[in-house]
KEROPA-414872 format. One record per residue (C-alpha): residue number from 1; x, y, z. Coordinates in steps of 0.25 Angstrom, whole numbers, plus 5000, padded with zeros to 4 digits. Layout:
# residues N
<i NUM | X X | Y Y | Z Z>
...
***
This chain:
# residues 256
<i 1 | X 5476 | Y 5640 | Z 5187>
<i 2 | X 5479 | Y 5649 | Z 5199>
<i 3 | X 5483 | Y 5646 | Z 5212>
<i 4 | X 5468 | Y 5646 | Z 5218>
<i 5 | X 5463 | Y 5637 | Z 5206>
<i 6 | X 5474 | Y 5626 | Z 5209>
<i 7 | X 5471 | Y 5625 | Z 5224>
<i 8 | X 5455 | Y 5624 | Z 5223>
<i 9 | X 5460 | Y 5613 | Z 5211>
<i 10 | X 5470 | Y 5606 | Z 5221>
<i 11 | X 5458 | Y 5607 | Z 5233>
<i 12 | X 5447 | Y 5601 | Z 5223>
<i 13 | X 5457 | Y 5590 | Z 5219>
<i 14 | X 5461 | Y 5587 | Z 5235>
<i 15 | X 5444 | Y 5588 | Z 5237>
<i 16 | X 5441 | Y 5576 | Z 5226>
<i 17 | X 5453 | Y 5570 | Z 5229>
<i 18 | X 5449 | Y 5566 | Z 5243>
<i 19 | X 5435 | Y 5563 | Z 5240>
<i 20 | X 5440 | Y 5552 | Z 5230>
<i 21 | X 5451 | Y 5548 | Z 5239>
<i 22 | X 5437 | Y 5546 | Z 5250>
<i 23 | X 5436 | Y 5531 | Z 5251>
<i 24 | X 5423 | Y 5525 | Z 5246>
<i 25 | X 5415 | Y 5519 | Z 5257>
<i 26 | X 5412 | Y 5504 | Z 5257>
<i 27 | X 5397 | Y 5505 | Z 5264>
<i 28 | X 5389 | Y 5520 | Z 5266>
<i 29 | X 5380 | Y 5524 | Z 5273>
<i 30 | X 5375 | Y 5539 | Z 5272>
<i 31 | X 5362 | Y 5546 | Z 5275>
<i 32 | X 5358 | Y 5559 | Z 5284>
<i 33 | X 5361 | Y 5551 | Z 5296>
<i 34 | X 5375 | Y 5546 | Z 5294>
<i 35 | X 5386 | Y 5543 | Z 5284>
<i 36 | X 5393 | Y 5531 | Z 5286>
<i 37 | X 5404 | Y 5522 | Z 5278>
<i 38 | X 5413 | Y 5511 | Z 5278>
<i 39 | X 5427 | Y 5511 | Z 5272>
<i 40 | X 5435 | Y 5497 | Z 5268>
<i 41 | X 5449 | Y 5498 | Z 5265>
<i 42 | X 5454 | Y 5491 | Z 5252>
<i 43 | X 5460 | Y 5479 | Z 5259>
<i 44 | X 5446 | Y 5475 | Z 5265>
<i 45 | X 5439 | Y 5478 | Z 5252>
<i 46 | X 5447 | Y 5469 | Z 5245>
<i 47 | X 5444 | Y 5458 | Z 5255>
<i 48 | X 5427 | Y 5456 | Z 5251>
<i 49 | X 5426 | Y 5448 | Z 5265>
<i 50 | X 5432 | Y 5457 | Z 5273>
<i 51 | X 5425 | Y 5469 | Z 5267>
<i 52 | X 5413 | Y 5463 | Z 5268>
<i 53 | X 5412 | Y 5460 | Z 5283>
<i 54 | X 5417 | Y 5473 | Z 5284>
<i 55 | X 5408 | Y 5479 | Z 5277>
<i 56 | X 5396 | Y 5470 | Z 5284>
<i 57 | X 5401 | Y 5476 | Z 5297>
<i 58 | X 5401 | Y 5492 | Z 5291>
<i 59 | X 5388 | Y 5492 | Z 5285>
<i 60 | X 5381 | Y 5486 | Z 5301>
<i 61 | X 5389 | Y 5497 | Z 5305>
<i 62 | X 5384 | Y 5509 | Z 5294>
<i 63 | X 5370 | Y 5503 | Z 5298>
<i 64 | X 5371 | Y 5505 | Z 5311>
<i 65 | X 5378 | Y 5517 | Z 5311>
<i 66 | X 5366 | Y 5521 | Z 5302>
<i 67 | X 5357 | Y 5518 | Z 5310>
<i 68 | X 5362 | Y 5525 | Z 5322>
<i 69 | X 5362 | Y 5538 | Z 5314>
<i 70 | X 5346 | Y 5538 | Z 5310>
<i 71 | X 5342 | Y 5533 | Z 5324>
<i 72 | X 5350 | Y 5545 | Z 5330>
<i 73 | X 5344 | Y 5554 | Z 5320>
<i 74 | X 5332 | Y 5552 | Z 5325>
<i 75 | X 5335 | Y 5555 | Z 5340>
<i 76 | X 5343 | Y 5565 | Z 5339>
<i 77 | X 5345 | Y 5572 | Z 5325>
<i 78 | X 5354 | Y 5582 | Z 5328>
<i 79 | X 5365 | Y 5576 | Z 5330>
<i 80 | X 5363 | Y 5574 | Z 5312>
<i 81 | X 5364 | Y 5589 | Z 5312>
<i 82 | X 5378 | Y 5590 | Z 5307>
<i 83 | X 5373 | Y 5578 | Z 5296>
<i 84 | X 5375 | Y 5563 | Z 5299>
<i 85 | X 5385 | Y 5555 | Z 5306>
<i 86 | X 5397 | Y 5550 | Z 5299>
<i 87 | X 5404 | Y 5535 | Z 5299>
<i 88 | X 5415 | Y 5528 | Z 5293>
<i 89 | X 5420 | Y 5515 | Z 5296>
<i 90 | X 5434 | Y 5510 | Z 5290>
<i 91 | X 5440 | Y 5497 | Z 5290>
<i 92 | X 5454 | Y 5494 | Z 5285>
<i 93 | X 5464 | Y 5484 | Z 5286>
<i 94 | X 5474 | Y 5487 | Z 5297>
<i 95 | X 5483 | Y 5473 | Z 5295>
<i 96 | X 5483 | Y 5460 | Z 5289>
<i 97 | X 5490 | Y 5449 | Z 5296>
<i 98 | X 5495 | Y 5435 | Z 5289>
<i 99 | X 5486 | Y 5440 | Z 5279>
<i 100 | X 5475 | Y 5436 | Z 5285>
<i 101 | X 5469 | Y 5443 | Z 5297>
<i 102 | X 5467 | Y 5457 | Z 5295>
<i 103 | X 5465 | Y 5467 | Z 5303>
<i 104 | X 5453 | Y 5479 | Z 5299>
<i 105 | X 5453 | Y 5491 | Z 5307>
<i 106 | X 5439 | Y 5497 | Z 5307>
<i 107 | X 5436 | Y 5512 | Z 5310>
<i 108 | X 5425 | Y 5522 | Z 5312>
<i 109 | X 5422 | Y 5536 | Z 5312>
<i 110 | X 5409 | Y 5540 | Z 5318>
<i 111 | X 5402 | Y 5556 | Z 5317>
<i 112 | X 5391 | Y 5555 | Z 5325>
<i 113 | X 5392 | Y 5570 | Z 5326>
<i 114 | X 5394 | Y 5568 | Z 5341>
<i 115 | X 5409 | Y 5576 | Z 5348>
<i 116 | X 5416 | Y 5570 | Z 5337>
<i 117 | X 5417 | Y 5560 | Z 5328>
<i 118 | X 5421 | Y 5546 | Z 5334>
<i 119 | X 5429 | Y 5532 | Z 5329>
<i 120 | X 5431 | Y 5519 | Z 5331>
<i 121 | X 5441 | Y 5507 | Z 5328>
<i 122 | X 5439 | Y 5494 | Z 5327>
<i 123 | X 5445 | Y 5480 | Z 5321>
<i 124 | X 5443 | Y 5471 | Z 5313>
<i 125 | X 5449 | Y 5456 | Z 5312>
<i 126 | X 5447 | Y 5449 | Z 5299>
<i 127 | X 5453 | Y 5434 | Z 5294>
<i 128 | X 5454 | Y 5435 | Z 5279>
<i 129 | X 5455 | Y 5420 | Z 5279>
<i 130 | X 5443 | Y 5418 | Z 5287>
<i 131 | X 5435 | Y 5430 | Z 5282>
<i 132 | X 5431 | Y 5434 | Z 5295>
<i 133 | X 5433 | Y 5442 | Z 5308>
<i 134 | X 5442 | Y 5437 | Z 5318>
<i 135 | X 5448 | Y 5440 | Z 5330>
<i 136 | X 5462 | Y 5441 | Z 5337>
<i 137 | X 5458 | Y 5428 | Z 5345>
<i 138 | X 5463 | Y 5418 | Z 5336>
<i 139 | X 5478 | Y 5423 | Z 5337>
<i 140 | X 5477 | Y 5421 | Z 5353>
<i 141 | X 5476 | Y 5408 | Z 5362>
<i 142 | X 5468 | Y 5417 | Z 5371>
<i 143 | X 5459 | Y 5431 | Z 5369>
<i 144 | X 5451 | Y 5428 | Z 5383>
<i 145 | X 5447 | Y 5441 | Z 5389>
<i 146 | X 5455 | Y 5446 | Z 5401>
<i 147 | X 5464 | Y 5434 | Z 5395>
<i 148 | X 5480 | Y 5436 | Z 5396>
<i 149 | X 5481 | Y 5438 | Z 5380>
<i 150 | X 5470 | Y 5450 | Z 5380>
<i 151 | X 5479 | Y 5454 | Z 5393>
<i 152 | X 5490 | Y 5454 | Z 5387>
<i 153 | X 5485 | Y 5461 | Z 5373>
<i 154 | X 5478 | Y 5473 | Z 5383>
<i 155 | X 5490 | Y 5477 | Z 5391>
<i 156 | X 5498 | Y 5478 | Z 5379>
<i 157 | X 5487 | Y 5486 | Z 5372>
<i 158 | X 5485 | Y 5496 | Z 5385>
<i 159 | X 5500 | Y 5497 | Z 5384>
<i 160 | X 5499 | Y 5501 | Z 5369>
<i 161 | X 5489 | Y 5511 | Z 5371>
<i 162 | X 5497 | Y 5518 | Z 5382>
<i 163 | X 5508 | Y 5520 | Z 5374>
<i 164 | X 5499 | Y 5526 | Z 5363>
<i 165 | X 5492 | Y 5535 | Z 5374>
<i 166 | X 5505 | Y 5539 | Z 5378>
<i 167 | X 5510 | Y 5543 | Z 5366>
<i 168 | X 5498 | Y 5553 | Z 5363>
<i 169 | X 5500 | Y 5559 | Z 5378>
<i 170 | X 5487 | Y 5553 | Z 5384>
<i 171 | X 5488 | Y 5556 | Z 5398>
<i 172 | X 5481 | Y 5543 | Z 5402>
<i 173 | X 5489 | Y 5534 | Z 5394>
<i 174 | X 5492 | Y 5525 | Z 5406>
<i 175 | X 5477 | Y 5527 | Z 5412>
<i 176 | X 5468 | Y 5516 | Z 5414>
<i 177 | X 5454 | Y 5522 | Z 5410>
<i 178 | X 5455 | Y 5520 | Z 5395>
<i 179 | X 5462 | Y 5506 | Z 5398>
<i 180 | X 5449 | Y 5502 | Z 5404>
<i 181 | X 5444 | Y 5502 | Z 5390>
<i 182 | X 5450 | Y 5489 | Z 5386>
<i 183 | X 5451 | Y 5474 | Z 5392>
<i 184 | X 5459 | Y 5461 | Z 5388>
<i 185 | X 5447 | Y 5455 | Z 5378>
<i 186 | X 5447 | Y 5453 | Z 5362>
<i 187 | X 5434 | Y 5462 | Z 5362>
<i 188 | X 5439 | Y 5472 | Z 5373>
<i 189 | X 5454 | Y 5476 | Z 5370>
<i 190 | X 5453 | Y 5483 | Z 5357>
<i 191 | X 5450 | Y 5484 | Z 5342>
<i 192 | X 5461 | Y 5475 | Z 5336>
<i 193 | X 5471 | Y 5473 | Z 5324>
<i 194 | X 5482 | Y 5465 | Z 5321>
<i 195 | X 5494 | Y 5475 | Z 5319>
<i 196 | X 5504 | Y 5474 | Z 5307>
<i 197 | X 5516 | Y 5469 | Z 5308>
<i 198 | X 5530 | Y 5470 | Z 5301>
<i 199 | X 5530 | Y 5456 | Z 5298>
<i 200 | X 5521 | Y 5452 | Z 5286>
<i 201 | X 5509 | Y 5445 | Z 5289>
<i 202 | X 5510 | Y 5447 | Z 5305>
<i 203 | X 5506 | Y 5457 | Z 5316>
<i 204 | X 5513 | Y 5463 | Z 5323>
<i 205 | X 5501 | Y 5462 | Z 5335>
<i 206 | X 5487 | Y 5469 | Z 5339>
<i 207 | X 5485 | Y 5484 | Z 5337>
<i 208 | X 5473 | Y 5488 | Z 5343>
<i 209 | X 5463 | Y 5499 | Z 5341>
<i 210 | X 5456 | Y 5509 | Z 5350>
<i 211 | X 5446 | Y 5521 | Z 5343>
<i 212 | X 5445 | Y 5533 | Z 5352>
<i 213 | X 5439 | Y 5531 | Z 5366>
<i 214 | X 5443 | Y 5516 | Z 5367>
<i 215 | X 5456 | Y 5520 | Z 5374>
<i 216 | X 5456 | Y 5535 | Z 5376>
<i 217 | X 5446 | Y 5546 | Z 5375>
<i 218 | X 5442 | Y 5550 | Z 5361>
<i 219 | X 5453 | Y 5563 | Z 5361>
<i 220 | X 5464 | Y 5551 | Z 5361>
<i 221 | X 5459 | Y 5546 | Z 5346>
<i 222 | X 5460 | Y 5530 | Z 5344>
<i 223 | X 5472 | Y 5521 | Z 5350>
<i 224 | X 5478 | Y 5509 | Z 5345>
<i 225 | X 5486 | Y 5497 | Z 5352>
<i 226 | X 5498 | Y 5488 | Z 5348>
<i 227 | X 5500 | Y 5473 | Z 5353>
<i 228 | X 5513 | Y 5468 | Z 5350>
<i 229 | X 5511 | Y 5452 | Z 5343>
<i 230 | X 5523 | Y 5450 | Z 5355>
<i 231 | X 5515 | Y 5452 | Z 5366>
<i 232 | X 5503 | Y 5444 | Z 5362>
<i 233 | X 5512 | Y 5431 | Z 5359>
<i 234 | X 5510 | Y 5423 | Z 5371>
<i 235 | X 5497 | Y 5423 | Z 5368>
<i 236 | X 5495 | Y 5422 | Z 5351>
<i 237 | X 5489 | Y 5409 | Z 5346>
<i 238 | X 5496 | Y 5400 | Z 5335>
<i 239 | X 5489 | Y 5409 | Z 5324>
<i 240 | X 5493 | Y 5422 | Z 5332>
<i 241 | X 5507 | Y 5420 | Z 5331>
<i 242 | X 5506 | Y 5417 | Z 5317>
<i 243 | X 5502 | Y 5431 | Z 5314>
<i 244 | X 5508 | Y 5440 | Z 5324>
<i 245 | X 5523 | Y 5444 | Z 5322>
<i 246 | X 5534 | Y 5455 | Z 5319>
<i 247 | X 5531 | Y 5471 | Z 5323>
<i 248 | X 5521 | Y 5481 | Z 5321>
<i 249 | X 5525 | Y 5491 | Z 5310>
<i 250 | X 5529 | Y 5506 | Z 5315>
<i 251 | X 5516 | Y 5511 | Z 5306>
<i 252 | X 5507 | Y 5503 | Z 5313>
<i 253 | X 5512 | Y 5508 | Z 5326>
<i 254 | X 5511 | Y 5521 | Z 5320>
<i 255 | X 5498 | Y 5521 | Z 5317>
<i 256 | X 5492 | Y 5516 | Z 5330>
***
């Protein structure tokens, strides 16, 4: 076989390879207006009532989704001129803690044809016990807005985020413009996970999670928040203190 014959071998191999490596979705949607999936990781497929609420939610989301596309096809076709738009959703499983709260990370690309494509980040918080959502409230004596534990959690996450601006040179780390964005509430402060911990079973805090333009403007990409379990002490509930302990792993932090 000569040398030419081997590397269209080896790029066919690398083509098929990677389109059986390609996930396969868990919900579709696809027609000349827009193509849309969902994607599960295993550790939610293998939980059927977690997958299913899930999944509820995707499939509201690929119908409305869907239904955007047509109604803007209509007024105003030629943004399809290039072929429809393109979504993905993901949701995986960022932690699990006293093997029962978990933590989903959720994810979204959108192609709307626009300047560029856009994404977003939000979070999920499921009991396995109760099969439900929950959330971070009942691990606090208090959530009140503008109360001192959301305080507290706000100025630790402003302080986080400096650092992480910092350390890709942003020239308004310490401004207050893209602070404005965020305020001491559950629903106000942030997308939420419980961060992993060194010791089994526990976290080590909160992480939180910005996409692009929650923080920064788009150029700066997504961010991401630590809370230390120490600093929200004074304030845990009985069942908070049960599940928070030891450090966040240097892969974590990495990561952020």
């Amino acid at each position: 076989m000569t040398g030419l014959s081997v590397a269209l071998a080896l790029s066919v191999t690398c083509v098929f390879s990677a389109l059986a490596a390609d996930p396969k979705p868990d919900a579709v949607v696809k027609n000349k207006n827009i193509e849309a999936r969902v994607l599960l990781d295993d550790t939610i497929r293998a939980d059927p009532v977690l997958a299913a609420d899930c999944l509820a939610e995707a499939r509201k989301w690929l119908d409305k989704s869907a239904a955007e596309a047509a109604a803007t096809r209509k007024t105003d076709p030629v943004l399809f001129r290039d072929g429809g738009w393109e979504f993905e959703r993901n949701y995986r499983v960022d932690s699990v803690v006293a093997g029962r709260y978990v933590s989903l990370i959720r994810s979204d690309y959108t192609d709307t044809h626009g300047a560029h494509p856009n994404s977003d980040i939000d979070t999920i918080l499921w009991d396995k016990t109760e099969g439900k959502r929950i959330s971070i409230r009942r691990f606090f004596n208090e959530t009140a807005d503008n109360g001192p534990t959301m305080k507290a959690m706000m100025k630790t996450v402003i302080a986080s985020l400096r650092i992480e601006k910092k350390k890709r040179d942003v020239a308004d780390a310490n401004g207050d413009d893209w602070v404005n964005n965020l305020k001491p509430g559950l629903l106000k402060i942030g997308a939420v996970t419980f961060a992993p911990s060194t010791e089994i079973g526990k976290s080590a805090g909160l992480s939180f999670h910005y996409p692009p333009y929650a923080v920064g403007p788009y150029v700066q990409g997504a961010y991401g928040a630590f809370v230390p379990w120490e600093t929200l002490k004074p304030y845990l509930s009985p069942e908070g203190l049960r599940i928070f302990g030891g450090k966040r792993p240097k892969s974590d932090e990495d990561a952020q």
